[in-house]
C-alpha positions as CSV (number, residue, x, y, z in Angstrom):
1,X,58.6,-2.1,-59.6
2,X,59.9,-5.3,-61.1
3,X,57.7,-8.4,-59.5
4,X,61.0,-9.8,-58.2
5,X,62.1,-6.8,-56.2
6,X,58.2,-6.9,-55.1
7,X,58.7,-10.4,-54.1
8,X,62.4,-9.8,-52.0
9,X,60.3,-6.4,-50.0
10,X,57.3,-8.1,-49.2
11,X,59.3,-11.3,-47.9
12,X,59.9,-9.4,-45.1
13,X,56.9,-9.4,-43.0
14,X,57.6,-5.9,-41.3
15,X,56.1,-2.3,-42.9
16,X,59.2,-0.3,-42.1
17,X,61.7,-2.6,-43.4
18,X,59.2,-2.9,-46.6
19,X,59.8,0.9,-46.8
20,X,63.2,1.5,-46.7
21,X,63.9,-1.7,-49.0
22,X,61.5,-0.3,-51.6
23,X,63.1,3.2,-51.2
24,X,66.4,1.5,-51.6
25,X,65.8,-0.5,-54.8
26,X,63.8,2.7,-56.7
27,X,66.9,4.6,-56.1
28,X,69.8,2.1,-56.3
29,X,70.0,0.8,-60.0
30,X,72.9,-2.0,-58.9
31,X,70.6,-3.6,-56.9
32,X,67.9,-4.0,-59.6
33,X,70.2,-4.9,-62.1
34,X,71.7,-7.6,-59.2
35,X,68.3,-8.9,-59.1
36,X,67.5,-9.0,-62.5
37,X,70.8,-11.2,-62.9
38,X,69.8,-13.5,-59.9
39,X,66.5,-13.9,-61.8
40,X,67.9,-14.8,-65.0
41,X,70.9,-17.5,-63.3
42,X,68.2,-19.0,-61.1
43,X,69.7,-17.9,-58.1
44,X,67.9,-16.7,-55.2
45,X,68.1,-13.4,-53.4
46,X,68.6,-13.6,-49.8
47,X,69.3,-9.9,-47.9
48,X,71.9,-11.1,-44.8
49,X,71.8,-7.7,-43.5
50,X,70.8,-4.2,-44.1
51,X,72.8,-1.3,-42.5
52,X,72.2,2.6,-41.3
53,X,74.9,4.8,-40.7
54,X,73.5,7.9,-37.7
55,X,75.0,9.9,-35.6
56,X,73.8,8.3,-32.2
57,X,73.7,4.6,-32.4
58,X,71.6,3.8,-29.6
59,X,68.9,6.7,-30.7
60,X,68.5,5.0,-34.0
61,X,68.2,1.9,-32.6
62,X,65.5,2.9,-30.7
63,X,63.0,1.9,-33.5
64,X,64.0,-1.7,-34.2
65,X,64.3,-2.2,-30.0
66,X,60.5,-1.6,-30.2
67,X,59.7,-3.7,-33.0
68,X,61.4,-6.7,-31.3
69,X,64.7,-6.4,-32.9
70,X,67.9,-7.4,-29.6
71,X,71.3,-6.0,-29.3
72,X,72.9,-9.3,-28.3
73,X,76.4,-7.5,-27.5
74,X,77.3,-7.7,-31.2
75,X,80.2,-4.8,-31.6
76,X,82.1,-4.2,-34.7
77,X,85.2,-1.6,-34.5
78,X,86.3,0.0,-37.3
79,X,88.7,2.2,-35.5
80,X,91.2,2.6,-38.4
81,X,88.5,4.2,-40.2
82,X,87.1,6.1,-37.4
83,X,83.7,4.4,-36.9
84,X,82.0,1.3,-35.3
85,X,79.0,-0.5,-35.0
86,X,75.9,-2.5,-32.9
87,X,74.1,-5.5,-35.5
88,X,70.6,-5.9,-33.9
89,X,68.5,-9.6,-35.0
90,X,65.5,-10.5,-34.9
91,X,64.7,-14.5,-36.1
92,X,63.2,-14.7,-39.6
93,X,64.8,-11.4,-40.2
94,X,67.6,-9.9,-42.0
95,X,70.2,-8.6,-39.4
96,X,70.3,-4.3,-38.8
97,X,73.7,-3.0,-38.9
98,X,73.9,0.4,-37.5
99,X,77.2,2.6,-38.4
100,X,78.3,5.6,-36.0
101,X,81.9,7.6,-36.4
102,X,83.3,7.3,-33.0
103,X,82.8,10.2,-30.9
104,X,86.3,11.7,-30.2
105,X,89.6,12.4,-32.1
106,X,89.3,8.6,-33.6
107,X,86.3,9.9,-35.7
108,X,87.5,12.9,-37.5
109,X,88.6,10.3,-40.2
110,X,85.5,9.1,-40.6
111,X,83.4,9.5,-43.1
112,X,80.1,8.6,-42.0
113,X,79.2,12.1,-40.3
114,X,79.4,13.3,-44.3
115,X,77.3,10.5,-45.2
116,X,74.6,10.8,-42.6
117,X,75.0,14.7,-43.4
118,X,73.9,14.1,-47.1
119,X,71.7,11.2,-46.6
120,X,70.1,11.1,-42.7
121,X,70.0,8.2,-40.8
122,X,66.2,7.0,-42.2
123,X,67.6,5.4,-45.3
124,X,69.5,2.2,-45.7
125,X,73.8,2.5,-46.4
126,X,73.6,-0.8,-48.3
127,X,72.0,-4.4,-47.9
128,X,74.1,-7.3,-48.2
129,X,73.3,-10.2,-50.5
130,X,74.2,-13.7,-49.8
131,X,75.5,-15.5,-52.9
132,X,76.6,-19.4,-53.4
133,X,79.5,-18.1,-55.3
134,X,80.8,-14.7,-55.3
135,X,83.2,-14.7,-57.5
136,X,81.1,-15.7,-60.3
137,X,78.4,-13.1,-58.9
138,X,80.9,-10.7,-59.9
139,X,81.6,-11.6,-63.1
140,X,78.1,-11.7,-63.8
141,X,77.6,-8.0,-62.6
142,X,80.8,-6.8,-64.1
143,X,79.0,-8.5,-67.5
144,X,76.2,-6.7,-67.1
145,X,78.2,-3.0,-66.6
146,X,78.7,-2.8,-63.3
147,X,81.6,-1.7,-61.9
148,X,83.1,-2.1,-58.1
149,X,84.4,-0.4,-55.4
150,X,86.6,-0.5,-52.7
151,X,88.5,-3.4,-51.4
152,X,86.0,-5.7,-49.5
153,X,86.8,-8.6,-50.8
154,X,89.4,-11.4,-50.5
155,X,89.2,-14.6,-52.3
156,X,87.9,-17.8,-50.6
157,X,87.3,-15.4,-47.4
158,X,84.6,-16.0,-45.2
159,X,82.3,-13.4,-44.6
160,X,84.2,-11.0,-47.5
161,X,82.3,-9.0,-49.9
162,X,82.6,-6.2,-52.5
163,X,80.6,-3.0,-52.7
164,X,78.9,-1.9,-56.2
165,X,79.1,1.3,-56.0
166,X,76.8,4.4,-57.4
167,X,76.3,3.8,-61.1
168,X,74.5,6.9,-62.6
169,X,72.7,8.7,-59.3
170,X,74.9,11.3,-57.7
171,X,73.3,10.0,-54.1
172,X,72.9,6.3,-54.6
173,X,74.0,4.1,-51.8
174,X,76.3,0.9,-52.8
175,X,74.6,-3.0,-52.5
176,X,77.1,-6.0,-51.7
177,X,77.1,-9.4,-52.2
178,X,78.1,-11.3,-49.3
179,X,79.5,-14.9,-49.3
């Protein structure tokens, strides 16, 4: 593994996380190549959050509860897409987003039960990146050949982001900057 992707996984001073970030960048070549980039601009590489998507929210949580992870009544609806979600912190640590369709009609739309179906809920959906300047993160990626997905992002936005999406591996999972 590239020493700089090394560097990013053992930053974080926890043996699961190290884990599922390792598994994530061996398998997700938009995140090396994002790296790779960072390296070459000087910029550095800061994971805001990393995110799950599961069937049960509070069942997957269960794990990060007992490694001193709180819920502290963070709740994120995405009802027009049929799912929501609890953030979990822990200071020093990047933030755990976990993902869960909603339970009744609101979740047949979703399509995280798919997702979780094809992937579990033991690997990471996507980390988010903090950048100074997202739009020139993006030209930078779309420089080096990689292209984006969905509709994330809004110029100027707080908060916004844009999803790279699968490049060459039928079950890769998408990165994001974050700004």
């Amino acid at each position: 593994m590239d020493q700089r992707v090394e560097k990013i996984i053992t930053s974080i001073q926890d043996p699961i996380l190290q884990g599922l970030l390792r598994e994530y960048f061996e398998s997700n070549e938009a995140a090396r190549i994002f790296v790779e980039q960072a390296g070459r601009k000087g910029w550095p590489v800061i994971i805001d959050h990393i995110t799950f998507r599961c069937m049960d929210v509070e069942e997957r949580a269960k794990e990060f509860l007992q490694n001193g992870f709180e819920y502290c009544a963070e709740h994120i609806e995405y009802s027009d897409q049929g799912w929501w979600a609890k953030v979990y912190r822990k200071p020093g640590f990047p933030s755990i987003f976990i993902d869960q369709a909603y339970t009744d009609e609101r979740g047949k739309k979703s399509l995280l039960p798919h997702w979780v179906s094809v992937f579990g809920d033991n690997v990471l959906h996507h980390i988010a990146i903090i950048v100074q300047d997202i739009e020139e993160a993006i030209k930078v990626m779309e420089e080096a050949g990689v292209e984006f997905s969905g509709d994330m992002w809004v110029p100027g936005g707080q908060g916004s982001g844009r999803f790279f999406p699968p490049l060459r591996f039928e079950r890769e999972r998408p990165i994001r900057c974050w700004s």
